[in-house]
VOPAGU-2260 file (C-alpha; in pm, 1 decimal, decimal comma):
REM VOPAGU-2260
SITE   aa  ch    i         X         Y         Z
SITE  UNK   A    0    3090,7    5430,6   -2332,2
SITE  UNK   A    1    2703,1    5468,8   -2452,8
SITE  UNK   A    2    2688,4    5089,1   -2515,3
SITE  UNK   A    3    2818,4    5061,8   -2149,4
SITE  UNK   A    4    2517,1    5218,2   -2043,7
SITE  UNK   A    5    2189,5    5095,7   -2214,1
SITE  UNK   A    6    1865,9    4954,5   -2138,5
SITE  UNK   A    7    2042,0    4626,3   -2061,7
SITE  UNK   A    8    2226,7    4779,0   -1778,5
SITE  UNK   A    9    1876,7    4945,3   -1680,4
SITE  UNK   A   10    1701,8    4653,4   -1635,9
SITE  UNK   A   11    1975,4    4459,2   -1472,7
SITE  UNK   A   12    1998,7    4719,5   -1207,6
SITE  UNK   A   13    1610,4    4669,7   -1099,5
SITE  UNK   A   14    1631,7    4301,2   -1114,0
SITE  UNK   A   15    1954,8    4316,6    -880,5
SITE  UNK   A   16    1731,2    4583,8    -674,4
SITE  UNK   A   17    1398,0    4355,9    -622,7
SITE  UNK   A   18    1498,7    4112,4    -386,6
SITE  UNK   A   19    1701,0    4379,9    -185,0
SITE  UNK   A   20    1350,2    4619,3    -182,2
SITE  UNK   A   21    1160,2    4368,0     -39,0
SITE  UNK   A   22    1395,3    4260,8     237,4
SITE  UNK   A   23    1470,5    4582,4     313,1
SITE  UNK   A   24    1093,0    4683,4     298,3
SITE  UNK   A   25    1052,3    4427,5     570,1
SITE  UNK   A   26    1349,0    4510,8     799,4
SITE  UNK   A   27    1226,7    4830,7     834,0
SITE  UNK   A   28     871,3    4781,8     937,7
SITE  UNK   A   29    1023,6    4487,3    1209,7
SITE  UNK   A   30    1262,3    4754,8    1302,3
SITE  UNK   A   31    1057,3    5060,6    1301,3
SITE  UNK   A   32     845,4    4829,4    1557,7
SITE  UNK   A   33    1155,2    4801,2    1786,8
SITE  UNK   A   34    1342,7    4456,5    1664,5
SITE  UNK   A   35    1592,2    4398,5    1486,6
SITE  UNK   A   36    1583,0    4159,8    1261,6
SITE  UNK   A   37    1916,4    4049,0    1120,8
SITE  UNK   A   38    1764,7    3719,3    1039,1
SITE  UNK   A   39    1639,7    3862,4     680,1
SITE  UNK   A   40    1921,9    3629,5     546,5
SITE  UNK   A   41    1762,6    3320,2     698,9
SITE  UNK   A   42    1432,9    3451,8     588,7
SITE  UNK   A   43    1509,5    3535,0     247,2
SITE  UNK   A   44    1703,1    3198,7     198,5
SITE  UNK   A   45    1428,8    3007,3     343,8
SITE  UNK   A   46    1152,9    3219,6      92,5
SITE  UNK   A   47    1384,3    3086,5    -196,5
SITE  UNK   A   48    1360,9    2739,4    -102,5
SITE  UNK   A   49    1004,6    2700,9     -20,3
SITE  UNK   A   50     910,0    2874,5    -342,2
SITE  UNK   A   51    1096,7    2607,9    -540,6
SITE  UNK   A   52     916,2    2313,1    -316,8
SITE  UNK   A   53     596,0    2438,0    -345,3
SITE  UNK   A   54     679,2    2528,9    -730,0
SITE  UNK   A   55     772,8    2175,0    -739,4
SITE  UNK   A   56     538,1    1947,0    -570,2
SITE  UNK   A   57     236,8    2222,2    -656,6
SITE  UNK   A   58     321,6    2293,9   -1048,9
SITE  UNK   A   59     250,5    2615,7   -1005,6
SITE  UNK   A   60     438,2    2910,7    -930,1
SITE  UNK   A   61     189,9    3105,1    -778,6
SITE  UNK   A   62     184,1    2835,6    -524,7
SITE  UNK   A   63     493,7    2815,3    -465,2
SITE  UNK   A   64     507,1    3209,8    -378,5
SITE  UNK   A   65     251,0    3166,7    -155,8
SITE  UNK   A   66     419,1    2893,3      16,3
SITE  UNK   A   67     745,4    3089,1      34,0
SITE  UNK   A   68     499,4    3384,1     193,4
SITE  UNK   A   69     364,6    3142,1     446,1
SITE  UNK   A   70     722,4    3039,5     556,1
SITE  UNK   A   71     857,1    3383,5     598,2
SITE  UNK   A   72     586,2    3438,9     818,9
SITE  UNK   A   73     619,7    3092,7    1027,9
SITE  UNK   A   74    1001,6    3175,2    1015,9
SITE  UNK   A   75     954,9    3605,8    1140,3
SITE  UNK   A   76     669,1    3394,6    1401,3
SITE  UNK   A   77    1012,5    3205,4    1524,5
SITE  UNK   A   78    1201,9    3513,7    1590,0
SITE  UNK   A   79     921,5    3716,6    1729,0
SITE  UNK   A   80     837,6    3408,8    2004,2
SITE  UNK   A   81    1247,8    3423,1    2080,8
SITE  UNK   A   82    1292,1    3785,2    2076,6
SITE  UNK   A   83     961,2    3890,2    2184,0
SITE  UNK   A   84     807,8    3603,4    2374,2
SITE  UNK   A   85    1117,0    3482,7    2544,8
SITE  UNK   A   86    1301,8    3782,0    2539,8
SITE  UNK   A   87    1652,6    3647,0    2399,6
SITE  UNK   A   88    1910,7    3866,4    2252,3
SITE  UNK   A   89    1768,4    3983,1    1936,6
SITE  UNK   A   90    2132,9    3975,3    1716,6
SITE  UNK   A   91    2162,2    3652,1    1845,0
SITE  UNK   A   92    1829,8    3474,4    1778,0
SITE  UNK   A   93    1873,6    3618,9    1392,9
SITE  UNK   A   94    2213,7    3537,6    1380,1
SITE  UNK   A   95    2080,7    3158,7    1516,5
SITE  UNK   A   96    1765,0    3194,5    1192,6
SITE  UNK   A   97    2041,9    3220,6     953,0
SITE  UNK   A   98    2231,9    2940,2    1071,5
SITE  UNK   A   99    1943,2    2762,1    1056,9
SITE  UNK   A  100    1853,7    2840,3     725,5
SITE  UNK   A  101    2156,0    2791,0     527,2
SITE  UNK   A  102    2138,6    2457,0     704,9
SITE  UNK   A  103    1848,4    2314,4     668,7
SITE  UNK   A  104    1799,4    2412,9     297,2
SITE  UNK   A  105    2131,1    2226,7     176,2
SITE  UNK   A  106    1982,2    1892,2     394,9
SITE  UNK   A  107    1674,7    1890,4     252,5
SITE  UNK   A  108    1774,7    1971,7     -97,7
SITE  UNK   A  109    1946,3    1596,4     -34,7
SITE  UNK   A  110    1647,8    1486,6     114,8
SITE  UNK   A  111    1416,1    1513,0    -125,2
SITE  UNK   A  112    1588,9    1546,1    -454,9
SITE  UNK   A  113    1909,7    1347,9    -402,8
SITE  UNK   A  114    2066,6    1657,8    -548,0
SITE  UNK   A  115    2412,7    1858,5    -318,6
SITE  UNK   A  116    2313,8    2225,2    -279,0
SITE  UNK   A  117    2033,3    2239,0    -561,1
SITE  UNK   A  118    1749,0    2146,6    -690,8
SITE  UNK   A  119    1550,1    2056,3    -979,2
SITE  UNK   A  120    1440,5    2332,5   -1229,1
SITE  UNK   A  121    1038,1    2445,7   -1214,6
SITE  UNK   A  122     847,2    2648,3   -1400,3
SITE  UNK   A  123     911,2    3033,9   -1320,8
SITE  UNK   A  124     664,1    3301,8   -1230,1
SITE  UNK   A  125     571,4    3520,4   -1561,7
SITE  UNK   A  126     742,5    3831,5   -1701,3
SITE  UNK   A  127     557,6    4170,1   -1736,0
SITE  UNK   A  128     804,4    4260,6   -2025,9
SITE  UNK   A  129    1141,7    4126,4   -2153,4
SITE  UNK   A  130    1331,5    4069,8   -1887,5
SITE  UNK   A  131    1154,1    4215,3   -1601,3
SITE  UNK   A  132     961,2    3945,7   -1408,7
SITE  UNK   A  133     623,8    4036,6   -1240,2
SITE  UNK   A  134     782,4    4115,9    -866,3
SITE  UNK   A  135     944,1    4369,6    -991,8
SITE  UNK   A  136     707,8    4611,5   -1031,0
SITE  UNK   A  137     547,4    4478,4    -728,4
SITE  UNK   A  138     871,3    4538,9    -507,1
SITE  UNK   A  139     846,2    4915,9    -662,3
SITE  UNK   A  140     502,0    4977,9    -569,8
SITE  UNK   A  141     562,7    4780,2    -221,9
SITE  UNK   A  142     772,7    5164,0    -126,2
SITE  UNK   A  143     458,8    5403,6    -125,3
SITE  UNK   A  144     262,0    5153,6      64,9
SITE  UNK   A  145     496,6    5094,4     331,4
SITE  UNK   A  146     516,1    5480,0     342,7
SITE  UNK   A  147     190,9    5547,4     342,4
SITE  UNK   A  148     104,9    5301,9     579,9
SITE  UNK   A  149     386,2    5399,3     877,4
SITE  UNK   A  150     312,5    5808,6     771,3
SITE  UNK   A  151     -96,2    5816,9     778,7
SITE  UNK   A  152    -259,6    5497,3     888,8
SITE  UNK   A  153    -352,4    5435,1    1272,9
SITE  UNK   A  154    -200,1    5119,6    1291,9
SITE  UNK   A  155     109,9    5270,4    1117,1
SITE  UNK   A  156     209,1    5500,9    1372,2
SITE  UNK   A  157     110,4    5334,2    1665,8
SITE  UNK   A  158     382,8    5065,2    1535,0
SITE  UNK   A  159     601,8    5380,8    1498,9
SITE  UNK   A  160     583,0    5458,2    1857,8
SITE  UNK   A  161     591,4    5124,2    1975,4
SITE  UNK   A  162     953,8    5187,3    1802,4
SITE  UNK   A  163    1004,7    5511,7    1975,0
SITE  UNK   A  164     905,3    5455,3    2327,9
SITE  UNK   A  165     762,6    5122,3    2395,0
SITE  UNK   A  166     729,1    5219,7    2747,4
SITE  UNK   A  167     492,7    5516,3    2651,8
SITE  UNK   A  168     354,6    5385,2    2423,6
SITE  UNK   A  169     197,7    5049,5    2593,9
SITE  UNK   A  170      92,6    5321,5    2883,6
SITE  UNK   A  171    -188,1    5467,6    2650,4
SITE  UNK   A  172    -326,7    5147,6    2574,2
SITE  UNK   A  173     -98,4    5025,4    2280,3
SITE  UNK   A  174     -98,3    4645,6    2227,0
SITE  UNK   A  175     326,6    4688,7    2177,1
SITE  UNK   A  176     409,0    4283,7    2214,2
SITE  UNK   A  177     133,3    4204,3    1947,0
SITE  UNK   A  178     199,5    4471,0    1675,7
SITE  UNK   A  179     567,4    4393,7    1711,8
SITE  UNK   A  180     486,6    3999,5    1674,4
SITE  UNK   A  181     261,9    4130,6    1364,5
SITE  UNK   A  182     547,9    4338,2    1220,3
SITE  UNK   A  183     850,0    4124,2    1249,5
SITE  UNK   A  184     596,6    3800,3    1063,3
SITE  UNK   A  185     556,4    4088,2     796,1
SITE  UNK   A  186     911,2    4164,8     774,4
SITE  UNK   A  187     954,5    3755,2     702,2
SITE  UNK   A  188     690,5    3756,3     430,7
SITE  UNK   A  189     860,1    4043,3     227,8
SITE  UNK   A  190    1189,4    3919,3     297,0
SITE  UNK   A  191    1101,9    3567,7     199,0
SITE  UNK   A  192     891,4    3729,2    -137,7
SITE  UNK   A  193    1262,4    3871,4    -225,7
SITE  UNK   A  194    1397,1    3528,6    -172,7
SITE  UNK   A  195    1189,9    3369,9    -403,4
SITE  UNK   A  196    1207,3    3625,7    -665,2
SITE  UNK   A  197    1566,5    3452,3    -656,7
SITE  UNK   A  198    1455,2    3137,2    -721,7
SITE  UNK   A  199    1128,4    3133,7    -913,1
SITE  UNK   A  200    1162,8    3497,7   -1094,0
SITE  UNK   A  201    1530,2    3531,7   -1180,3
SITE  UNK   A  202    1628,5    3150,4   -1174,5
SITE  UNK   A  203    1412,8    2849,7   -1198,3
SITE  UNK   A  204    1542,0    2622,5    -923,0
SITE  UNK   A  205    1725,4    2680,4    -581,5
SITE  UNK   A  206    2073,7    2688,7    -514,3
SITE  UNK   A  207    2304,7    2651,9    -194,3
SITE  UNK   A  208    2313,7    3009,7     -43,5
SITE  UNK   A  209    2193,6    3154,3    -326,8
SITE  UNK   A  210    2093,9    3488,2    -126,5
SITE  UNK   A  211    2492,7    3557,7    -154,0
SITE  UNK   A  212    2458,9    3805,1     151,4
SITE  UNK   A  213    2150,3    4032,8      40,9
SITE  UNK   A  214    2013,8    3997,6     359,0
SITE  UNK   A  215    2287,9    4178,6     530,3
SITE  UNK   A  216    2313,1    4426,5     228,7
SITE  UNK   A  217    1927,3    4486,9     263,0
SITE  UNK   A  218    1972,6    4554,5     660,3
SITE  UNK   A  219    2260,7    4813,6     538,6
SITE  UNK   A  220    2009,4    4961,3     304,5
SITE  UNK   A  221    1745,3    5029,4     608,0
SITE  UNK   A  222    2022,6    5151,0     812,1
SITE  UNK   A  223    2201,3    5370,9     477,7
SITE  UNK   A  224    1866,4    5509,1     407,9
SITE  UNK   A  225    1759,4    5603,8     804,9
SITE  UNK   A  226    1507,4    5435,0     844,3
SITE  UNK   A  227    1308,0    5581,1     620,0
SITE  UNK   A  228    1075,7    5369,7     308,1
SITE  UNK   A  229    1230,4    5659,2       4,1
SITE  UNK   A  230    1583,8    5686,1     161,2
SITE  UNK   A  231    1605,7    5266,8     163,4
SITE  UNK   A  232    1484,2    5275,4    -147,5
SITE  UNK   A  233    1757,5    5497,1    -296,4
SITE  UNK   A  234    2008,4    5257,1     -79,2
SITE  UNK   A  235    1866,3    4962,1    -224,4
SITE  UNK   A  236    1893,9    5132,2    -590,4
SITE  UNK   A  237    2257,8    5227,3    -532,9
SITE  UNK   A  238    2367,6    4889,3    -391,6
SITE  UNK   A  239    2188,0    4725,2    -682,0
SITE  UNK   A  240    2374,0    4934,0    -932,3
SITE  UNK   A  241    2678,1    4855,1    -828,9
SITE  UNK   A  242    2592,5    4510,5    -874,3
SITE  UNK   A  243    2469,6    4545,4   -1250,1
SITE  UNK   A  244    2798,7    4720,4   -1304,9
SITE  UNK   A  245    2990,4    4442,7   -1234,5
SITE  UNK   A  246    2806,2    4264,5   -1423,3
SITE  UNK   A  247    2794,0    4481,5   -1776,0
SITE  UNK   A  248    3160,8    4487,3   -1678,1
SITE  UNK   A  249    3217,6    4174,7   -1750,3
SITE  UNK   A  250    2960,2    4130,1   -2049,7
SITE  UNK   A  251    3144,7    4431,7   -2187,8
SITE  UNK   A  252    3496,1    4305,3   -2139,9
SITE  UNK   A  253    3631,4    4632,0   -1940,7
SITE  UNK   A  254    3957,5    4509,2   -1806,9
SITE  UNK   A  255    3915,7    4509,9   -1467,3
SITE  UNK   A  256    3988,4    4218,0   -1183,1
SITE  UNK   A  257    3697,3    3977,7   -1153,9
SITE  UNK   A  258    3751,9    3988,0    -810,5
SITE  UNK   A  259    3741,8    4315,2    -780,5
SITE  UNK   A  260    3418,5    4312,7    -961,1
SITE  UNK   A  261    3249,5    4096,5    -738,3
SITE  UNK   A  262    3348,3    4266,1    -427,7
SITE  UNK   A  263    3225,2    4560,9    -526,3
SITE  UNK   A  264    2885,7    4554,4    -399,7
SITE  UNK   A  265    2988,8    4450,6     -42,9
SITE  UNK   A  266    3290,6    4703,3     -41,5
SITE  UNK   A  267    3061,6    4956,6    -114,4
SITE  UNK   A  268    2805,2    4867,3     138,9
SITE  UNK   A  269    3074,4    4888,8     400,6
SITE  UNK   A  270    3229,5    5218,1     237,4
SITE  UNK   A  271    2839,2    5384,2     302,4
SITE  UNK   A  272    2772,0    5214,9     621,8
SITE  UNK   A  273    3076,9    5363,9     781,4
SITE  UNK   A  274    3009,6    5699,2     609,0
SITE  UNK   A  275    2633,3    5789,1     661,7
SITE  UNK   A  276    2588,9    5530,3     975,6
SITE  UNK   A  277    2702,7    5815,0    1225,6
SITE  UNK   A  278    2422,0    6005,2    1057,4
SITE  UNK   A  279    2186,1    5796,2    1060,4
SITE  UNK   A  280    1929,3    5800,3    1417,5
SITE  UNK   A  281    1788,6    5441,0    1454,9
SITE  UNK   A  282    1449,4    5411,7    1637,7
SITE  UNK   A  283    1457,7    5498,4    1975,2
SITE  UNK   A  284    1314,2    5179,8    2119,1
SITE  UNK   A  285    1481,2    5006,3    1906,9
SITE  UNK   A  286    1563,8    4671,1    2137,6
SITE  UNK   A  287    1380,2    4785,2    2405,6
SITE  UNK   A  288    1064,1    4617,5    2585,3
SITE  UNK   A  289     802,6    4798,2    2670,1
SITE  UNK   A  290     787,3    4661,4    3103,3
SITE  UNK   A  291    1079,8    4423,3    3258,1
SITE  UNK   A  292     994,9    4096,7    3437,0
C-alpha cells in the first residue's frame, strides 16, 4: 500500500488538477458576474487547439499559449455578444460553443494537416521540475488572485454585485453589461489556458475531444465548491484525485474493472453534485439582466 501512494501519485494528481483549476477559475468569475457559462468545454477545447496551431506555424510554445489566450477570449467575446448582447438563453448559447468547438477542431485538424482527429506533434512548453510543467504552479497561484481580487479590489466586488443584484447594482452607477462582457472573455482565457496545458504541457499535439468532459467537471467544481475560489479549489483537487487513482490503479495492477476505473471521476462528480448541490447558494443574479427591453 505505501508504493500505492508516492510522489508519483502526488504529482499525477496536480497535473490531472491544472486544467480543471483554470476552467473552473474562470467559470466562477463569468458566473460570479451573473452568466453562466457552460461553454468552458468549447472554450477549453478550442484553447487546446489553437495552442497546437500557433505552436505549430509559430515554433514556439509561448506563442502558441498566447494564441490559445487570444481565442478563449474571442470565443467568451462570442458568448458574452449572445448571452449578453442579444440576450439568448445562456445554457443554450454554451451548449451551441461546445458544439461548435468539438466541430470545428476535428475539420480543421483535416484541413490543415490531412490528419482525422489529430495533429502533428510540437514542441511543448518547459517543465519547472520532473514532471510538473510550468502551468502548474501558475494554475495554483491563479486561486489567491482570483480571491483576492473578487474579496478586496473595487472592480472585484462591483462584479460581485453585478452577480447579486444586477438591478441594484446598475442603479448606483455600475457599468453591469460591460464588466459581465469583461468577465465571461476572462473566464475563456483561463479556460482556454487549461486547454492548452492539455495539449502543449501534458501532450505535445492535439487530439479529437481531448478535454474528455473537464469542462463540465470544472463547472461541477464551481458549483461543489459554492462559488467560492478555496472551496473550488478543494473540488478541483478531489475530482483530480480521483482521476490519478485510476490511473496508479492501473500502473499498479490493483484488480479492479477498467471501466470502472475510468468512470470514476464522472461518477463521483455526479455522487457530490447531488450531495452538496442542495447546499450550495448560487449567485443571486445569476441569469438575470440588470433592465428588460
Amino acid at each position: 500500500m505505501a508504493d500505492f501512494f508516492d510522489i508519483n501519485l502526488l504529482k499525477a494528481i496536480l497535473r490531472m488538477a491544472t486544467p480543471l483549476i483554470f476552467a473552473a477559475m474562470g467559470g466562477l468569475i463569468c458566473e460570479r458576474s451573473g452568466v453562466m457559462n457552460i461553454g468552458l468545454e468549447g472554450m477549453m477545447l478550442t484553447g487546446a487547439f489553437v495552442a497546437v496551431l500557433g505552436t505549430y506555424y509559430l515554433h514556439n510554445p509561448w506563442w502558441g499559449l498566447l494564441c490559445a489566450l487570444i481565442s478563449g477570449a474571442l470565443v467568451g467575446l462570442i458568448h458574452a455578444f449572445w448571452s449578453i448582447g442579444l440576450r439568448s438563453d445562456q445554457i443554450v448559447t454554451g451548449t451551441a460553443i461546445n458544439l461548435l468547438a468539438a466541430g470545428i477542431t476535428i475539420f480543421l485538424c483535416q484541413r490543415l494537416w490531412q490528419q482525422s482527429g489529430r495533429s502533428p506533434q510540437v514542441e511543448t512548453l518547459p517543465n519547472v521540475t520532473s514532471g510538473v510543467n510550468v502551468l502548474v504552479p501558475i494554475a495554483f497561484l491563479l486561486v489567491p488572485v482570483v480571491w483576492y481580487f473578487l474579496r478586496t479590489t473595487k472592480p472585484g466586488l462591483r462584479l460581485m454585485a453585478s452577480g447579486e443584484s444586477p438591478q441594484a447594482a446598475e442603479s448606483v452607477g455600475i457599468a453591469v453589461d460591460k464588466l459581465r462582457y469583461v468577465a465571461v472573455m476572462t473566464s475563456g482565457m483561463f479556460a482556454a489556458a487549461g486547454g492548452a496545458y492539455l495539449s502543449i504541457g501534458s501532450l505535445s499535439l492535439f487530439t479529437r475531444d481531448m478535454t474528455a468532459g473537464r469542462g463540465f467537471i470544472a463547472l461541477a467544481a464551481v458549483i461543489f465548491g459554492n462559488w467560492m475560489p478555496i472551496g473550488t479549489l478543494g473540488a478541483c483537487l478531489l475530482f483530480a484525485g480521483s482521476q490519478a487513482l485510476q490511473v496508479q490503479a492501473q500502473i499498479k495492477g490493483i484488480g479492479i474493472s477498467t471501466d470502472l476505473l475510468l468512470a470514476l471521476p464522472y461518477l463521483l462528480t455526479l455522487i457530490a453534485l447531488a450531495g452538496f448541490v442542495r447546499n450550495s447558494r448560487p449567485p443571486a443574479g445569476l441569469g438575470q439582466h440588470p433592465t428588460t427591453h
